[in-house]
C-alpha positions as CSV (number, residue, x, y, z in Angstrom):
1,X,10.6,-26.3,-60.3
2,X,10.5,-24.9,-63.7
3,X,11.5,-28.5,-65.2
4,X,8.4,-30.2,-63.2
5,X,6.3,-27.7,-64.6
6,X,7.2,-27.9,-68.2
7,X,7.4,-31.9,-68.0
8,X,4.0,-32.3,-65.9
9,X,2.1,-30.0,-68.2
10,X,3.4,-31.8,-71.8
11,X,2.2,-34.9,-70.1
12,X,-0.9,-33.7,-69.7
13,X,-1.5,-32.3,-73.2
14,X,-0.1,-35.7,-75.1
15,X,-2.7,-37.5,-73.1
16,X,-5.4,-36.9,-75.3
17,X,-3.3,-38.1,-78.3
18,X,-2.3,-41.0,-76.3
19,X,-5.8,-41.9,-75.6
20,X,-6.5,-41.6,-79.6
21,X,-3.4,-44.4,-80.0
22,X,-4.9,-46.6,-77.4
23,X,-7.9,-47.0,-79.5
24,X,-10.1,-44.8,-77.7
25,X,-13.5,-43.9,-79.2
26,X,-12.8,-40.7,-80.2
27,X,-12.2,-38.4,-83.0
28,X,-8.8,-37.2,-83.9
29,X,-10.6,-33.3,-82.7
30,X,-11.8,-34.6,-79.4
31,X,-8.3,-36.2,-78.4
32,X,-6.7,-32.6,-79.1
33,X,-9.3,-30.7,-76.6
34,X,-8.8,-33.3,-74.4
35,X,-5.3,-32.8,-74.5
36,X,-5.3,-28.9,-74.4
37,X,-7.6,-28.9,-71.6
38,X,-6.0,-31.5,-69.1
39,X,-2.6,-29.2,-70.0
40,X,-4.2,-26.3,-69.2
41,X,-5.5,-27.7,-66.0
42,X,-2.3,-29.3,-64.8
43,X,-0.6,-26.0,-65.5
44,X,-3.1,-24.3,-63.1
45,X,-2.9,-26.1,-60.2
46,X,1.0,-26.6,-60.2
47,X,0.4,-22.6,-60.7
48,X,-1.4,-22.7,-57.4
49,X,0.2,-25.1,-55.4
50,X,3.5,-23.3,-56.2
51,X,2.5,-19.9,-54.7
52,X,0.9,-21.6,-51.6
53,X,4.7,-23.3,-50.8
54,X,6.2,-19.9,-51.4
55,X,3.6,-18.1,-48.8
56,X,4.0,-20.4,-46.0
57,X,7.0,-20.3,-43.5
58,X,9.4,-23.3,-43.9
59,X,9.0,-26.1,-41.3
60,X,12.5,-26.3,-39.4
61,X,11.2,-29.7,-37.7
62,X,8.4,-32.2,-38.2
63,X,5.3,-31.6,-36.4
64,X,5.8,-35.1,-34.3
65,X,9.4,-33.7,-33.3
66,X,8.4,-29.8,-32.6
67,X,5.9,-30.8,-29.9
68,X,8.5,-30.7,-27.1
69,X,10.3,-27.8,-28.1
70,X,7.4,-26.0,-28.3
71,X,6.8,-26.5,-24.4
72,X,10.5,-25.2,-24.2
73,X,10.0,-22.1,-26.2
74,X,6.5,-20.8,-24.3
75,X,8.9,-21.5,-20.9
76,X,11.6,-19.0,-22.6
77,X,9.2,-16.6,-23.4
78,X,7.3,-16.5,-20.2
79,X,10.6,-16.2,-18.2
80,X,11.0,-12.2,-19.2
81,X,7.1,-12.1,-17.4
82,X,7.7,-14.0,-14.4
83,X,11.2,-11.9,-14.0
84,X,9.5,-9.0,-13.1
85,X,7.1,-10.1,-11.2
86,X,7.2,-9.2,-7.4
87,X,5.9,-12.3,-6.1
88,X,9.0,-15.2,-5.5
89,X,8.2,-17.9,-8.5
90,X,9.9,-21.2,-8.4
91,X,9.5,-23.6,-11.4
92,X,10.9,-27.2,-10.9
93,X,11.0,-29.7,-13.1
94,X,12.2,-33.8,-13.2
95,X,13.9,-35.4,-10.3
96,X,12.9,-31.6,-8.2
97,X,15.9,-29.8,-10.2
98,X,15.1,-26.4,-10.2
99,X,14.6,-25.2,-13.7
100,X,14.2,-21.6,-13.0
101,X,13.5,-19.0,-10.1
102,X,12.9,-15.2,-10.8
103,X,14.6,-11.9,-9.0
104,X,12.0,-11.9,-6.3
105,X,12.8,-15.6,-5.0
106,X,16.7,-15.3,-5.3
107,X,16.3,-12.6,-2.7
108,X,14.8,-14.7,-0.6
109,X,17.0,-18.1,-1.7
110,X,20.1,-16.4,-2.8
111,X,21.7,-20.5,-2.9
112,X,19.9,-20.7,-6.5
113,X,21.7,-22.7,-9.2
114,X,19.8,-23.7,-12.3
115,X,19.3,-27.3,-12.3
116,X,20.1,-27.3,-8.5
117,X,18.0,-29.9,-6.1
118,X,14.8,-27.9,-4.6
119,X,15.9,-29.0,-0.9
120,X,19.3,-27.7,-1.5
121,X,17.8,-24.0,-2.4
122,X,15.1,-24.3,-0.2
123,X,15.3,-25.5,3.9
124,X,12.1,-24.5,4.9
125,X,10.0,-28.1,5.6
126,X,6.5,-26.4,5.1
127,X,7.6,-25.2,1.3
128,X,9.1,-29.1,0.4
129,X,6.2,-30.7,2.2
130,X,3.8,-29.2,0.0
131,X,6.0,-29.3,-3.3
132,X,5.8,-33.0,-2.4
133,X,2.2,-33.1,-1.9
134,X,1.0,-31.7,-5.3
135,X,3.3,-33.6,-7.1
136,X,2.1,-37.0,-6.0
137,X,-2.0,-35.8,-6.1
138,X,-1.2,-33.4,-9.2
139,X,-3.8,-31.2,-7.6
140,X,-3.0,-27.6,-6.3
141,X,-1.3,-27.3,-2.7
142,X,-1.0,-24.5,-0.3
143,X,0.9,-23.8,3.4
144,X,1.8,-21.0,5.4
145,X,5.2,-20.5,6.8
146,X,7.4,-17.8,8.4
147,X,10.9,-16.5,7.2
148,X,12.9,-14.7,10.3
149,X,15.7,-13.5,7.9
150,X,16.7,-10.5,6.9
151,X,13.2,-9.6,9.0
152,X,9.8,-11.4,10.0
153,X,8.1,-12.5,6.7
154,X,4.9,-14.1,6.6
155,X,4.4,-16.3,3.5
156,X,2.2,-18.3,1.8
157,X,3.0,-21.3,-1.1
158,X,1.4,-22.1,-3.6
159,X,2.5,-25.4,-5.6
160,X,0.9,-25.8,-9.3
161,X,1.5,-29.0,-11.4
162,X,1.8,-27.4,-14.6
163,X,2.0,-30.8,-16.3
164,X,4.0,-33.3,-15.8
165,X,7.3,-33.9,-14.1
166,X,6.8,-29.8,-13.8
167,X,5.5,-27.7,-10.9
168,X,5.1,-24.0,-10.2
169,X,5.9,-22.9,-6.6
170,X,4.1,-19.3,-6.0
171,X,5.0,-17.2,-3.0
172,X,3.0,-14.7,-1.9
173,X,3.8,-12.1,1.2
174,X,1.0,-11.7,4.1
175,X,2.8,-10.0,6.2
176,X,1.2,-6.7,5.9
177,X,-1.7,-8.6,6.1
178,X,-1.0,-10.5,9.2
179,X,0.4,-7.2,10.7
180,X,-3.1,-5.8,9.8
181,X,-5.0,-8.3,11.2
182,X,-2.7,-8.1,14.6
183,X,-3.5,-4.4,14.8
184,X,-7.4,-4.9,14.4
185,X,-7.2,-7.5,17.4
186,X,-5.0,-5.4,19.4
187,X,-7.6,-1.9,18.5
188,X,-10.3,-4.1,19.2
189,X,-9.0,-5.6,22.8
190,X,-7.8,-1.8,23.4
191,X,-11.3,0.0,23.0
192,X,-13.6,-3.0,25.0
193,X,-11.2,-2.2,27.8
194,X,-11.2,1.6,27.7
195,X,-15.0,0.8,27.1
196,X,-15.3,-1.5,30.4
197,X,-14.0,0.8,32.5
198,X,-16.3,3.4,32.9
199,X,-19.4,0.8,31.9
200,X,-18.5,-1.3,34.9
201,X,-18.3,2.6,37.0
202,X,-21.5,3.4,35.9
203,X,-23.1,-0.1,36.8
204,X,-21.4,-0.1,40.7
205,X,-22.7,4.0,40.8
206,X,-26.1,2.4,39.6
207,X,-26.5,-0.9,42.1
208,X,-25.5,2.2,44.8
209,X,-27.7,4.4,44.0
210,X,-30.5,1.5,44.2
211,X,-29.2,0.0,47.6
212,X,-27.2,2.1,50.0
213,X,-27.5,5.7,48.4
214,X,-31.4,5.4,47.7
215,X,-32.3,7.9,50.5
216,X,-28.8,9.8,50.8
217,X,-29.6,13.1,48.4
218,X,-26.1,14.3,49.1
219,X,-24.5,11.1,48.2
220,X,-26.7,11.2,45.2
221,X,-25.4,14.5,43.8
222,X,-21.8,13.1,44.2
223,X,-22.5,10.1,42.2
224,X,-24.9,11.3,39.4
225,X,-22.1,13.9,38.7
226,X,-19.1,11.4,38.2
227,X,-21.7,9.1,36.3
228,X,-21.8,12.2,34.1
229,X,-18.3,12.5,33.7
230,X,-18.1,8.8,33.1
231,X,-21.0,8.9,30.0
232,X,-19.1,11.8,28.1
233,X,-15.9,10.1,28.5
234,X,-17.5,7.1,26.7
235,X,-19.2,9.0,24.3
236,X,-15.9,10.9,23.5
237,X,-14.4,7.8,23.1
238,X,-17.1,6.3,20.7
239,X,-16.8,9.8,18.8
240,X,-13.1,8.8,18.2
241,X,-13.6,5.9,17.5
242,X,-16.1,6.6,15.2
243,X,-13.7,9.6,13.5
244,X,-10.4,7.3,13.0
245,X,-12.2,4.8,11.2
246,X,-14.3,7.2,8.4
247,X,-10.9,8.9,8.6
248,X,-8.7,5.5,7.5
249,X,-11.3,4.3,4.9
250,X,-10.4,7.6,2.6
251,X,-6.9,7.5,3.3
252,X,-5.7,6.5,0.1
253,X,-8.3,9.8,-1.5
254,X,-5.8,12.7,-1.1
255,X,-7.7,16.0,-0.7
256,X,-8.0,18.4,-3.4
257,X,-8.9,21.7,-1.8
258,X,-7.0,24.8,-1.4
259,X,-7.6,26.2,1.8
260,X,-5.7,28.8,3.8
261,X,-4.1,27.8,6.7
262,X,-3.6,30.4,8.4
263,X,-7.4,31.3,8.4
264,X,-8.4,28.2,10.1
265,X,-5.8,28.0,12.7
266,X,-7.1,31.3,13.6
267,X,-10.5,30.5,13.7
268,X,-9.9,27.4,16.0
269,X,-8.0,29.6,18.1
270,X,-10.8,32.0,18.7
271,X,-13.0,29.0,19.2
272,X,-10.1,27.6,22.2
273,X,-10.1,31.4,23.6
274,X,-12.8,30.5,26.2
275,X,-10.4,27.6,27.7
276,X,-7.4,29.3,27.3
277,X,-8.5,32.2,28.9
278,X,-9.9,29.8,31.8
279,X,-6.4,28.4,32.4
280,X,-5.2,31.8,32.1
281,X,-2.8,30.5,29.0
282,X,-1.6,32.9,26.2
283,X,-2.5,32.1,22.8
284,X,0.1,33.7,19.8
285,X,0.2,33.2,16.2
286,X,3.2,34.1,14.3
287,X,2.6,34.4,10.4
288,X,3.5,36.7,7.4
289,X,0.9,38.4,6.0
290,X,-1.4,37.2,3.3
291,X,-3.4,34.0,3.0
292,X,-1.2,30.9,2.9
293,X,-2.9,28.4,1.2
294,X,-2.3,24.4,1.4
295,X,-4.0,21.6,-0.6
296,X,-5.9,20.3,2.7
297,X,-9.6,19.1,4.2
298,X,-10.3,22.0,5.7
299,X,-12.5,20.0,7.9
300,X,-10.0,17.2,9.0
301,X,-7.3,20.3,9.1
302,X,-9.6,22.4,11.9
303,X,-9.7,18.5,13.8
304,X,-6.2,18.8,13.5
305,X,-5.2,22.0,14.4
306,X,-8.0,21.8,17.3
307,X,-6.4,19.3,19.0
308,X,-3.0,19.8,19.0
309,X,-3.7,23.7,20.3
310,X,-6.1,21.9,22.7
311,X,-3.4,19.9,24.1
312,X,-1.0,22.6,24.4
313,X,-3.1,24.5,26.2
314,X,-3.9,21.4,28.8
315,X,-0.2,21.0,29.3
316,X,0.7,24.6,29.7
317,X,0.8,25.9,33.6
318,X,-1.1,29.1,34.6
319,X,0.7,32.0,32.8
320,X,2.0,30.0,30.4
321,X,2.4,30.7,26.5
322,X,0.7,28.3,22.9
323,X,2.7,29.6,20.3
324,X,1.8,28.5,16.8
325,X,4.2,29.5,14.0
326,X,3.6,29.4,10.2
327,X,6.1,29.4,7.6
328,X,5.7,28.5,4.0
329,X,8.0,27.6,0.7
330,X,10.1,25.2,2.6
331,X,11.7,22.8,0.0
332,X,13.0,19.1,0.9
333,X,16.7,20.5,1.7
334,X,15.0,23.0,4.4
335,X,12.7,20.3,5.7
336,X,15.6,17.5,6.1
337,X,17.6,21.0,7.8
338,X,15.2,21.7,10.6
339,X,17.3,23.1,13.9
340,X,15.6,22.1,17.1
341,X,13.5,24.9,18.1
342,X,14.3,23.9,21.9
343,X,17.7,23.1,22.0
344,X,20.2,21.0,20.7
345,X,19.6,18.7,24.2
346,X,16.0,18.5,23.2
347,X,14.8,15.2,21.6
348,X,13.1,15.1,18.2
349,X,11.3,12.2,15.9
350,X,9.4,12.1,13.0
351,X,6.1,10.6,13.7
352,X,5.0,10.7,9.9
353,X,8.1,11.4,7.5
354,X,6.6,14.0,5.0
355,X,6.9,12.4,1.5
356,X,8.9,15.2,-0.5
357,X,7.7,15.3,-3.7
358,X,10.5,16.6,-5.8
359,X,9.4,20.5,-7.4
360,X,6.6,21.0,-4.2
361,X,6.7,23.2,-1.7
362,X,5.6,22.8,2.4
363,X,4.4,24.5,4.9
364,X,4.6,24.0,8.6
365,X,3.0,24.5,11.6
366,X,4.9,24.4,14.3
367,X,2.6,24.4,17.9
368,X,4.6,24.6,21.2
369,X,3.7,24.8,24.4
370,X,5.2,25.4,27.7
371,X,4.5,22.3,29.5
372,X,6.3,19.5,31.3
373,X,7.8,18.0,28.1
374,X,8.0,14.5,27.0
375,X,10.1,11.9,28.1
376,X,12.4,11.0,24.4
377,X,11.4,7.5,25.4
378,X,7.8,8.0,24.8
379,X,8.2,9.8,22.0
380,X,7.9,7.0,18.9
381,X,4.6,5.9,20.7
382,X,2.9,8.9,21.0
383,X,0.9,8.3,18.1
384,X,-0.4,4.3,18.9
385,X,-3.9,4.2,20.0
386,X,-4.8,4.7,23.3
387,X,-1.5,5.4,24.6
388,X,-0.8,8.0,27.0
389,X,1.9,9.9,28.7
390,X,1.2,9.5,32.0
391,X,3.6,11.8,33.7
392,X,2.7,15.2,34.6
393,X,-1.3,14.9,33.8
394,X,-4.3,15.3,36.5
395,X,-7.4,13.0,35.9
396,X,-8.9,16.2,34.4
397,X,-6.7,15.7,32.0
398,X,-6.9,12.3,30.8
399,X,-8.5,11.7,27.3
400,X,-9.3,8.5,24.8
401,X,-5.9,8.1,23.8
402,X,-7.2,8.7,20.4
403,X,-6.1,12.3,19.5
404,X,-2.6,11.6,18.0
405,X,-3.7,8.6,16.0
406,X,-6.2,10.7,14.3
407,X,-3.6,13.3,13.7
408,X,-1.4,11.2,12.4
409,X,-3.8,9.5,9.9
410,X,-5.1,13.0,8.3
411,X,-1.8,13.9,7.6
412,X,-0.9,10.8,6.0
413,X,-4.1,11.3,3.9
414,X,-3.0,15.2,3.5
415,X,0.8,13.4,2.3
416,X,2.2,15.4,4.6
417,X,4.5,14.9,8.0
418,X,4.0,15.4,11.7
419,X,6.8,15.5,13.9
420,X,7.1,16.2,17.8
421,X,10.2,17.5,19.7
422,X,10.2,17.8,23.5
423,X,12.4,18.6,26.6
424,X,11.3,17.5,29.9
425,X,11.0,20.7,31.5
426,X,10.9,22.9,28.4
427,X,7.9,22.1,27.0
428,X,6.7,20.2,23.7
429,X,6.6,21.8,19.7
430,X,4.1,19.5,17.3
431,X,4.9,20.1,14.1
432,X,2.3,19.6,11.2
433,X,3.9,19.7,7.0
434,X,1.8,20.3,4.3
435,X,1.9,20.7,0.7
436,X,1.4,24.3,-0.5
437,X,-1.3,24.7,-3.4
438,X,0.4,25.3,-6.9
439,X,-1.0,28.8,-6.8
440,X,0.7,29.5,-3.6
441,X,4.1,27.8,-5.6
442,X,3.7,29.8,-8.5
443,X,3.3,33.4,-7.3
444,X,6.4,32.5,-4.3
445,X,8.9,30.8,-7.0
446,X,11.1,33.6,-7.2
447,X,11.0,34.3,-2.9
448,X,13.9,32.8,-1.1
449,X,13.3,29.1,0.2
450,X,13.5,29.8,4.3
């Protein structure tokens, strides 16, 4: 480089001189200048040009031959991306080999080979139809299809033509959604037939009324007092209704307050006193002394509390016993350690598993009456809307079908756990977990964990 420069820039300055020679008209003074100054000019822009070839990055490739590989290189460096993704992605290039598939589609496809044929890694016909279909109309293609292995799955494809000769299959799971959608139909066929029954009472008690019973004032009574009873079971069950679904929306909000416990379960016992008393049932709270405060709603834990006790005391006999027991500073050994408070013949699930939070501390409520029990069958579908245990309960008994759900869905906005153990016979214990409050943690660190 130092040669160019050097020969280049002497070039330059004789070309005044040379100019002179030619018979130029100029002086012998101009040609010099001339000569300096093109020498000095030359010198400046090989200067320049020089530093601008030092500062820019050397081409491996021509530009006509990099085009490809730079199609290649964005690929490589979006495969780390569409690795972690936790949709299934499928890319598939020329004659439908299968250029890549990430972690999430080899767990569905675990036959994937790079450069394998799409139909050998994939069977299902709805995914290859529409593969097919977007690559001959190089438009975006979609289908739904199920997958029955390991479990149910509910999917949707996707197929993108990227460009050409390569297409993008996209997975994306519905089942939750599906199952969702399956659960609002069922709700919704559930409450317009708990809804129809006591609308289609109250219209034969009417027509009655109007007709046959017009003049009967004794017949009258009768029926204006079960249209009664029929009204405030339908507005009970509207009230439910009504409760489950403000109560779902602000699931995902976990509550904030501190509240203690063992205050409000005694303030919804004295508020149960007058029923109790009427079914001549014994209420008893076992507790340590001291507040024992949880991070809770405190209303949504008094609907709670209220209608667990509430049952209890329904399902007790005459002279029976509702005992509600609080402990605190149970840790996730003591909670997975539980002995069966009626027996080791007595059956026992967890309705709602409590999450365990490593470092918290529970405490449960257990509530457990003196009743009939529960069959274990019925157990796991205690908590499904509008199901009820049949066995053992009057007509003055029978309610929406609606309690348990509710339960079940404050507590999972509470994270905490409900479980149920029951012995036909022996009776029934509900048992409600919650997080303590880190105040409650604190000053009980150095206590023994019961």
């Amino acid at each position: 480089m130092t040669f160019r420069f050097i020969f280049l820039t002497v070039l330059a300055a004789l070309s005044g001189p040379i100019a002179l020679f030619l018979g130029a008209d100029i002086t012998p003074g101009q040609a010099v200048f001339a000569g300096i100054l093109s020498a000095s000019l030359t010198f400046l822009s090989l200067r320049v040009w020089a530093n601008s070839r030092a500062a820019a990055p050397p081409m491996a490739h021509p530009p006509a031959q990099n085009h490809d590989k730079s199609h290649t290189d964005i690929d490589r460096a979006a495969r780390p991306a569409l690795q972690v993704l936790p949709a299934p992605v499928v890319l598939v290039g020329a004659q439908d080999r299968v250029i890549f598939a990430n972690e999430a589609a080899q767990q569905i496809y675990r036959g994937y080979e790079p450069g394998s044929v799409l139909s050998t890694m994939i069977r299902h016909p709805e995914v290859l139809g529409v593969y097919r279909k977007a690559v001959q109309s190089m438009t975006p293609c979609a289908a739904l299809f199920t997958i029955n292995r390991p479990e149910e799955r509910h999917m949707r494809v996707l197929a993108l033509p990227v460009r050409a000769r390569q297409t993008v299959l996209f997975f994306h799971d519905e089942t939750d959604a599906r199952k969702a959608e399956q659960m609002r139909a069922g709700f919704l066929a559930d409450a317009s037939h708990e809804l129809r029954t006591p609308l289609a009472s109250l219209s034969g008690y009417i027509e009655t009324l109007r007709t046959t019973a017009k003049d009967d004032a004794q017949a009258q009574a009768k029926f204006l007092h079960i249209m009664a009873g029929q009204a405030a079971h339908m507005e009970s069950l509207i009230n439910d209704l009504l409760s489950l679904s403000q109560i779902e929306m602000n699931e995902h909000l976990a509550p904030q307050d501190n509240i203690d416990i063992k205050e409000v379960i005694q303030s919804v016992c004295a508020a149960l006193t007058p029923l109790a008393e009427a079914r001549k049932v014994i209420l008893q709270i076992n507790a340590s002394d001291g507040p024992l405060p949880v991070i809770a709603d405190q209303r949504q834990i008094i609907q709670v509390v209220q209608n667990l006790v509430d049952n209890a005391i329904k399902y007790s006999p005459p002279e029976g016993a509702v005992t509600i027991t609080i402990s605190a500073d149970h840790n996730r050994r003591a909670l997975a350690t539980q002995n069966h408070r009626l027996g080791p013949k007595s059956a026992r699930i967890a309705i709602l598993e409590t999450p365990q939070t490593p470092g918290v501390l529970y405490t449960m409520v257990h509530i457990q009456d003196a009743g009939p029990g529960i069959a274990a069958e019925h157990l796991p579908r205690l908590a499904g809307r509008f199901y009820r245990v049949e066995a053992g309960k009057t007509q003055s008994r029978k309610g929406t079908g609606l309690g348990l759900a509710i339960v079940k869905h404050i507590m999972t906005r509470h994270r905490g756990g409900l479980r149920v153990e029951s012995l036909p016979g022996a009776g029934s214990v509900f048992t409600v977990v919650l997080p303590q409050s880190p105040a409650q943690q604190t000053s009980r660190q150095r206590r023994p964990v019961t």
